[in-house]
N, C-alpha and C positions, 0 to 999 in steps of 0.2 A: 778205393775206400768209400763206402757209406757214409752219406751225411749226418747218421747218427753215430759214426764213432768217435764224435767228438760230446755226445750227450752220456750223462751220468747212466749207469746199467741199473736197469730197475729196478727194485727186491724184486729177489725170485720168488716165483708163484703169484705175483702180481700183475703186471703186466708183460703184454707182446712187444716187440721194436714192429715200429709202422713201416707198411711195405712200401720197399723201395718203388712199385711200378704204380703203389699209388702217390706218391710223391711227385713223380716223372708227369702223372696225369694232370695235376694240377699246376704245374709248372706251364703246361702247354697250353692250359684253360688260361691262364693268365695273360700271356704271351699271345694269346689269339682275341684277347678281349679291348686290348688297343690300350688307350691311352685310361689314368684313373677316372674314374666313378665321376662325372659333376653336376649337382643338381642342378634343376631346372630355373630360371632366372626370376619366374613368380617365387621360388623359393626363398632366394636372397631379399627380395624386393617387401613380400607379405609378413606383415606381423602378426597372423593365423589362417585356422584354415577351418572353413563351418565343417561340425563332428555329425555325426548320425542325432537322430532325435533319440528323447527317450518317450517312455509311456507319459512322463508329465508334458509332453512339448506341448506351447500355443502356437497359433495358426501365424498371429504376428511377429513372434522370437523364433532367435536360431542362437546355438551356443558354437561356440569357437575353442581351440586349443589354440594358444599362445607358448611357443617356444621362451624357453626362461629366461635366455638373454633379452629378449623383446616385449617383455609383460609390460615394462614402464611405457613401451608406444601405444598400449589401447587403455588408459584409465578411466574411471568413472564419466561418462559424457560425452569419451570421445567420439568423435563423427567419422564414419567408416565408408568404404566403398567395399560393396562383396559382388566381385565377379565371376561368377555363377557357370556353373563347367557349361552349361547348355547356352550359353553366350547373353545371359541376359545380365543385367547390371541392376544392382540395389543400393539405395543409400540406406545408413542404420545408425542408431546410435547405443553406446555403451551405457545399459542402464543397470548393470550388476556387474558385480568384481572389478578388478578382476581377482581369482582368490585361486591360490597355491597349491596344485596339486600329487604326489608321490609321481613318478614314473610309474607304472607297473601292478602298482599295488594301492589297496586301497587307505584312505586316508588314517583310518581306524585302524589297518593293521598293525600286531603283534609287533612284527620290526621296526615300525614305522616309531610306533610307541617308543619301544623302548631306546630307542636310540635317539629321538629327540629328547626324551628326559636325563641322560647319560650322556649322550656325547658319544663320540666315538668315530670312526671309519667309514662304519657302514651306512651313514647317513644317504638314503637314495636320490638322486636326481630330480628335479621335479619341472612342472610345466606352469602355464597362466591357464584360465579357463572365464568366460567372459561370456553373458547374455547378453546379445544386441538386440534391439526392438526394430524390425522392419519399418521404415519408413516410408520407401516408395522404392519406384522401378524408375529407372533413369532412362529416358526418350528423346531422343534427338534434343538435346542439354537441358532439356526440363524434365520436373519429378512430376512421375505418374503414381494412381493409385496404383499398388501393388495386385496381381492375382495371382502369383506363383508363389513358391518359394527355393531359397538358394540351394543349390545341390551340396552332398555333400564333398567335404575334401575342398573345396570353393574355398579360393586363398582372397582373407582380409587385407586389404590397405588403409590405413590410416589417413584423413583429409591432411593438406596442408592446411597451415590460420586463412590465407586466406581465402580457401574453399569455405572454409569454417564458418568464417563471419558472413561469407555471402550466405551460405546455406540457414543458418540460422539467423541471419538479422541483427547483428551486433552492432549496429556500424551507429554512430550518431556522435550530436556536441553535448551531450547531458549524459555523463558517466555517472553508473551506480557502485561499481566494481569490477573484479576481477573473477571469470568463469572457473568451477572447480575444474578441479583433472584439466588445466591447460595452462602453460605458464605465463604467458602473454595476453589471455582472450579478453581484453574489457566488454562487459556488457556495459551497452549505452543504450540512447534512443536520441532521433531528432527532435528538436524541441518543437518543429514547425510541420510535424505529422499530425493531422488529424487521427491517427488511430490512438495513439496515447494521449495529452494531456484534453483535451476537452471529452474525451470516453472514460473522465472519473477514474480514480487510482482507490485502493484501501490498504493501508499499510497496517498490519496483524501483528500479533505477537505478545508475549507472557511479559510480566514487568523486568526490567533486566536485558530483556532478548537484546536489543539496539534498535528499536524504533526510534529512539531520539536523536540517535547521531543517524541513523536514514533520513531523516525531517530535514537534517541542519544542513545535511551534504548535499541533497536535494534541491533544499534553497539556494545553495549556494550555486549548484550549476546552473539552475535555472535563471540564476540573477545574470549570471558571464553571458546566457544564450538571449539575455536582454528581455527575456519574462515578466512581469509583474506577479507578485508574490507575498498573497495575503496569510499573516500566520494566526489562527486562533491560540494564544497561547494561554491556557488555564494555569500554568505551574509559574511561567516565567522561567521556562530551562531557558527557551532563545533570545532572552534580551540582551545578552552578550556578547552576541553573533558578530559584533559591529570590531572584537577584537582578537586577536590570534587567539589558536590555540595553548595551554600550555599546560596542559598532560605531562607529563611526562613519559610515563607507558606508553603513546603513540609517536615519540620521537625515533625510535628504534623504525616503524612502520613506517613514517613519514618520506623515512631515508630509503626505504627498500621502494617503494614508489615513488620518488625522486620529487617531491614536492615540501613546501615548505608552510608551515603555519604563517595563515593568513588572517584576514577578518576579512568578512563583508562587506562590499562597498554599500553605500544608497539603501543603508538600513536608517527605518525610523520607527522611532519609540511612541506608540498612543496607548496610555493610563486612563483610567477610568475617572472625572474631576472628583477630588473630594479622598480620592483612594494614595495609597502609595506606591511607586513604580517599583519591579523587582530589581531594576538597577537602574540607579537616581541620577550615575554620572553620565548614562548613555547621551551623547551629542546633540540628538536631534530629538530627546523624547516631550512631548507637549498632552496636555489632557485634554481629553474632550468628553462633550455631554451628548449623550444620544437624544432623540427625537423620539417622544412617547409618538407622535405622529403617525410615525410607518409603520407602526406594527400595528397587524392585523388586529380588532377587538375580540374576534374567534380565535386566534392565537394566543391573545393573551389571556381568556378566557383558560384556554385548554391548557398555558404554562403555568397559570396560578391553581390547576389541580380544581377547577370548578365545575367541571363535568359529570361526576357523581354525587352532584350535591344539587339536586333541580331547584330545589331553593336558593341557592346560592348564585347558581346560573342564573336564573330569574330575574334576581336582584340586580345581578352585575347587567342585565340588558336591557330591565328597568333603567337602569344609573345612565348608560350609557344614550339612551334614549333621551330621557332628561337633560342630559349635559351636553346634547347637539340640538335640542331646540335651546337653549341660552346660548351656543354658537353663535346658531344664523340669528336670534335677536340682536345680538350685542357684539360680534367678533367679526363674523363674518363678510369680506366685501361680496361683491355680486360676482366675481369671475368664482370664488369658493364656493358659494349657491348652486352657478350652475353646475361646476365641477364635480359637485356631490351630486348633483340632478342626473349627469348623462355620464361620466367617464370613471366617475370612484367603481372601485373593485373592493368589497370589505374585507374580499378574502387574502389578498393581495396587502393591504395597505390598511393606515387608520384612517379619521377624519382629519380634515387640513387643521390646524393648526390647535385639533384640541391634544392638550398638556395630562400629564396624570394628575396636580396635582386638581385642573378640576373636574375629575370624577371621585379623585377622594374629597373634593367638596360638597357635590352632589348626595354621595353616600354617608357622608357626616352628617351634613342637613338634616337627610331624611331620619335616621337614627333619631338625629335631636328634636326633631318636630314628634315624632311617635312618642318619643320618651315625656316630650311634656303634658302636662293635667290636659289643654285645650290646644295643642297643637299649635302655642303663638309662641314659641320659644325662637327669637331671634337666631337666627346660626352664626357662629364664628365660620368666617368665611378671608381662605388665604390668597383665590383669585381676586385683583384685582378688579376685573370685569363685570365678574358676581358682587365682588362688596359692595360697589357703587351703584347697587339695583337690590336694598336687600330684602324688600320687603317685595317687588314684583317677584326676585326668584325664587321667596318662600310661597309666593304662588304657584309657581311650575312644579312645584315638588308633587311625585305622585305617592298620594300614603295611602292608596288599595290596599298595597300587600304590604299586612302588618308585621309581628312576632321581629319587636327592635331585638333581640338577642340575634337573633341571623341576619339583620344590619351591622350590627356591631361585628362581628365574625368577619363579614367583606371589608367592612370599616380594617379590620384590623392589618389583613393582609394586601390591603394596597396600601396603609400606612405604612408597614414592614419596610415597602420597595420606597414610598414616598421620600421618608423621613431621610433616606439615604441621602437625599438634594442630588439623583447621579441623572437623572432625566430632567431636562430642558432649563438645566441649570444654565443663568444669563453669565455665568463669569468664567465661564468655557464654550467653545465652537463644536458643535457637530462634527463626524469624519464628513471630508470633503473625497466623495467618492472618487470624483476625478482625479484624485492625484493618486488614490492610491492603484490605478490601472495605469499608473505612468510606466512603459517599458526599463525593464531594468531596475527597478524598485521592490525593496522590502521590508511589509511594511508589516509589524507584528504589535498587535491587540492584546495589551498586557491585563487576563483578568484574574489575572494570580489574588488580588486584595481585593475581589468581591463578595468575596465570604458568603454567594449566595448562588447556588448555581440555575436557581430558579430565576435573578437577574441574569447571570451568562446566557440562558437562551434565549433571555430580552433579548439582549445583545446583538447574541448571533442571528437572529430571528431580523431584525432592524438593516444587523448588516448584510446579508445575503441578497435581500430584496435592495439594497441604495446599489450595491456590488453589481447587480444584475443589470439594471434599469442603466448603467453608467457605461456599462459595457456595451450594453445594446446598439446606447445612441454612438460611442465608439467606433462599432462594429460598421452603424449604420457609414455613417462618416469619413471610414476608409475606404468602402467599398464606394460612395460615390466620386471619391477622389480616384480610388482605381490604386489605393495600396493595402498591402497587407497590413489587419489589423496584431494589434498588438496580443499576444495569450496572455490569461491572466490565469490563475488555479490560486484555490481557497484552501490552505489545512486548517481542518478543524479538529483539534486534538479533546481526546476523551468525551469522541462520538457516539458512545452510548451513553453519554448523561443527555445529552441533545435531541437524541435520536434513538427512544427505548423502546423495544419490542413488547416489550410490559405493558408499554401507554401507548402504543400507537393507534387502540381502540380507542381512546380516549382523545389523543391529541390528530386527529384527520386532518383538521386543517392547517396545523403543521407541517405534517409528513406531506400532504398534496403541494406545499407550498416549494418543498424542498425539492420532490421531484419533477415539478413545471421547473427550476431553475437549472436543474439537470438536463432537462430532457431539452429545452430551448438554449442553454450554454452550449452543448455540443455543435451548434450551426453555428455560434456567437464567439467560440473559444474563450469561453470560459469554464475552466475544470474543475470538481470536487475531491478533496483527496482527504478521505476519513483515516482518522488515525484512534486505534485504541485498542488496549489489553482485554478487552471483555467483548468480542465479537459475537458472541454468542447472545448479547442483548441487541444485538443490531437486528430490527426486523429482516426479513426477506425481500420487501419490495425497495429498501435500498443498497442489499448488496446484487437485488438486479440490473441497479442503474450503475454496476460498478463493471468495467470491464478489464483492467489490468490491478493485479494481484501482486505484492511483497510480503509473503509471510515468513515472518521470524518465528520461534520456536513456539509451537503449542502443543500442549500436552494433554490435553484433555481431548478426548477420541471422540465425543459426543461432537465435538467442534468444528473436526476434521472430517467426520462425514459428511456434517452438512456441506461444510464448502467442498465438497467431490462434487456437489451437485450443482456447482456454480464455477471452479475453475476448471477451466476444459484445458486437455491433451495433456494433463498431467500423470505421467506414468507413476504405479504403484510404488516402486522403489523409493519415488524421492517422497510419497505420502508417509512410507516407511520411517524415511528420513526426520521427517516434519518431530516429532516429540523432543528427537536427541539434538535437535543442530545446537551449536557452538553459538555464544554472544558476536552478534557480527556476522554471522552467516543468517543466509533468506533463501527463499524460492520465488526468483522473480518470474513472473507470468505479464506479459505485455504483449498487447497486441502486436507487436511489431516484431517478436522475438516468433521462428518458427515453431518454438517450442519451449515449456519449460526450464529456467534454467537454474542450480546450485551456484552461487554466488557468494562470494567471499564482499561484503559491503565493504565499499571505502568508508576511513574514519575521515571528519570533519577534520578542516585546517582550521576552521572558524572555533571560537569558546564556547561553551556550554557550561550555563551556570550551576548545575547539579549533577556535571560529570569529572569532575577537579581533583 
């Protein structure tokens, strides 16, 4: 009997019964072909396999078919090994898809449609499909520049983590977060690599994005890795830092990263004297008075906006003229004479010991001598030093350049800052630079209550150079002992009020002030790390003293081209990326990291006063 007499008899006129001798033949095909079918062991092993190019292909990408079971092993980032049918070996990483595609057909087809809209049966099988960016050719265990490329059919392997972290550079005691597309991968950095913290950081990003909790969690690791950690704080979000967190929305997170709200240890609170602190009950917070002293007379010249007013400028260097010949009369010892003879730098520094309030004496003066009939009008006079000579230093006055209404004008605006009593006020102490470079310390500058931001660059302007000069002799100091000195890094938040591309025509000796401390910090470890939502006012020549990158989300394209031109080996895709990310996600770019990375930021254990 035939093996079809046990199948159904077909309609007639439709079909033949299949011949018995080709039955027999296939029988014997089988029987002679041995044992079943088994794929090759790259089969099992590979989670794809590089496809043919198309007419778009680049010289640096290859695209990949991923089997459907195996899509979730090559995600966004990951780190690939492609060994290459002609025996060469490539490392790559995943910077597109991977994204879903029909078996057979194409994605737009007819069936495809309609059966994902309906439902049904006929839903077809599908595949992963993946662009890797060539990295390099793997040579005797090191990565070479690449000159081929991968054949096709070349079966994908996915890196283990810890290929991962060696190949890209994860590894450190200063954690930022967690790698996208990797469940494990913290991105870190060492805290005692000179390629990150003295190569200045700029931390980017729209209002909202998370730059504030990148500041806080930053500080924080930094403080653990025994750093010193100076914060400009304009708003007062970090005066909190000193105590846990208590979010609520990051308690869910907190637990999935196995960490517990903290606070900051060897945080300390400095207020502006005369100001209010953003939070009163912080432990350790004390005011202090800055030194009109240190700041540059050309700086303060170009913060008080007297650069396009040659009159005004005039005046102010008239005054300033003035008010250092009654120095060395009447202030000055002999070691400050010479001091100012051979070693003062004006660009650098002010004169020793003169105070603001007597150049708004000087400039009072003068006002009031012009304004009188004959020029014998006594002056009310608040220095000390001046009133006890009042009649010699209505001598010194020089009243050449007349027109008292643009006296009164400078009169007005160093009154502005005068009248505040926040410079060289006697019932408060100076920062003591030295301490705040103490390892392990942080130490945050509350100028939240200055209501002036033309003061805040006082400020900052005063403390960058005590900051600098403290570090130095520091620096100096370990290396003759023969230890490592201590790192310090400065954030300075809402660095384009400080640092505007608007006025950097105007303000030089500022901006040259900031990039000597830059470009001499890098030997001295000491780091810059700009922080602000308006990058785009940030001139150029300081995000070229910037070398490692955190941008959180920006949306403005004008913004994002610029900095193509300043963050290198960043692939297109994650530019792509940059408009849409998530609050909390960044693209860190660090020197130390092989390559750009998508980073999921850790939230802060520490408080945050305006994230509650």
């Amino acid at each position: 009997m035939s093996d079809q007499s046990s199948l159904p008899a077909p309609p007639a006129g439709l079909a033949k019964p299949f011949p018995d001798a080709a039955l027999s033949r296939i029988r014997e095909d089988i029987q002679n072909a041995g044992e079943p079918f088994q794929p090759p062991d790259e089969m099992e092993r590979a989670a794809g396999f590089v496809m043919f190019d198309t007419p778009a292909a680049s010289d640096d990408t290859v695209l990949a078919l991923v089997p459907r079971t195996k899509i979730g092993a090559l995600p966004s980032q990951a780190v690939v090994r492609i060994e290459s049918r002609d025996g060469r070996v490539y490392t790559g990483v995943v910077v597109r898809g991977p994204f879903a595609l029909p078996d057979g057909l194409k994605p737009d087809a007819p069936p495809v449609v309609a059966t994902a809209l309906r439902g049904g049966f006929f839903m077809p099988d599908y595949h992963g499909l993946v662009e890797i960016e060539i990295v390099g050719e793997e040579k005797g265990g090191t990565l070479s520049p690449h000159r081929f490329r991968p054949l096709p059919n070349s079966p994908v392997f996915p890196l283990s983590e810890e290929e991962v972290r060696a190949f890209l550079g994860t590894r450190g005691d200063v954690r930022l977060g967690r790698a996208f597309g990797h469940e494990n991968l913290e991105v870190a950095f060492p805290s005692r690599s000179k390629d990150v913290l003295p190569r200045h950081t700029a931390i980017l990003g729209t209002t909202g994005a998370g730059k504030s909790t990148t500041v806080a969690n930053l500080a924080a690791e930094l403080q653990k890795a025994g750093v010193a950690v100076i914060l400009l704080d304009t708003e007062g979000e970090y005066t909190e830092m000193d105590q846990p967190s208590d979010n609520a929305k990051l308690m869910p997170l907190f637990a999935e990263l196995g960490r517990k709200p903290q606070g900051v240890p060897n945080t300390h609170l400095y207020y502006l004297v005369g100001r209010q602190p953003a939070n009163p009950s912080h432990p350790a917070a004390s005011a202090f008075s800055p030194q009109f002293a240190g700041i540059s007379p050309f700086a303060v010249e170009e913060i008080l906006d007297l650069g396009d007013n040659e009159a005004q400028q005039q005046r102010f260097q008239k005054a300033v003229d003035v008010t250092v010949q009654a120095l060395e009369r009447w202030v000055w010892t002999d070691a400050e004479k010479d001091y100012v003879k051979g070693d003062l730098d004006l660009f650098d520094e002010g004169f020793p010991l003169m105070r603001l309030s007597h150049l708004y004496d000087v400039v009072r003066a003068t006002a009031d001598a012009l304004e009188a009939r004959e020029g014998g009008l006594r002056p009310t006079l608040a220095s000390p030093e001046f009133a006890r000579q009042p009649t010699e230093f209505a001598g010194m006055l020089d009243l050449s350049i007349k027109n008292v209404s643009s006296w009164r004008k400078l009169q007005g605006k160093l009154g502005r800052i005068d009248r505040l009593r926040i410079f060289d006020n006697p019932t408060a102490p100076p920062l003591d630079f030295k301490d705040l470079i103490e390892p392990g310390r942080v130490s945050i500058i509350d100028l939240s209550d200055s209501d002036s931001t033309l003061v805040n660059n006082l400020i900052i302007s005063d403390l960058l150079r005590g900051v600098q000069r403290a570090q130095e002799a520091a620096y100096q100091a370990a290396q003759d002992l023969g230890r490592e000195p201590t790192p310090v890094v400065v954030v300075i938040e809402e660095a384009h009020e400080f640092l505007s591309a608007n006025r950097i025509g105007r303000m030089p000796t500022l901006h040259q002030q900031v990039e000597r401390i830059a470009k001499r910090g890098r030997k001295r470890w000491l780091g810059l790390v700009f922080v602000t939502q308006l990058p785009q006012h940030l001139p150029d020549a300081i995000l070229g003293l910037v070398n490692n990158y955190i941008l959180h989300k920006i949306g403005d394209a004008n913004v994002a081209t610029r900095l193509k031109r300043t963050v290198g080996a960043m692939d297109e895709a994650l530019w792509t990326r940059l408009p849409r990310l998530a609050p909390g996600q960044a693209i860190v770019s660090l020197s130390t990291l092989s390559r750009p990375m998508l980073t999921a930021m850790d939230p802060p254990i520490c408080r945050l006063r305006m994230a509650r």
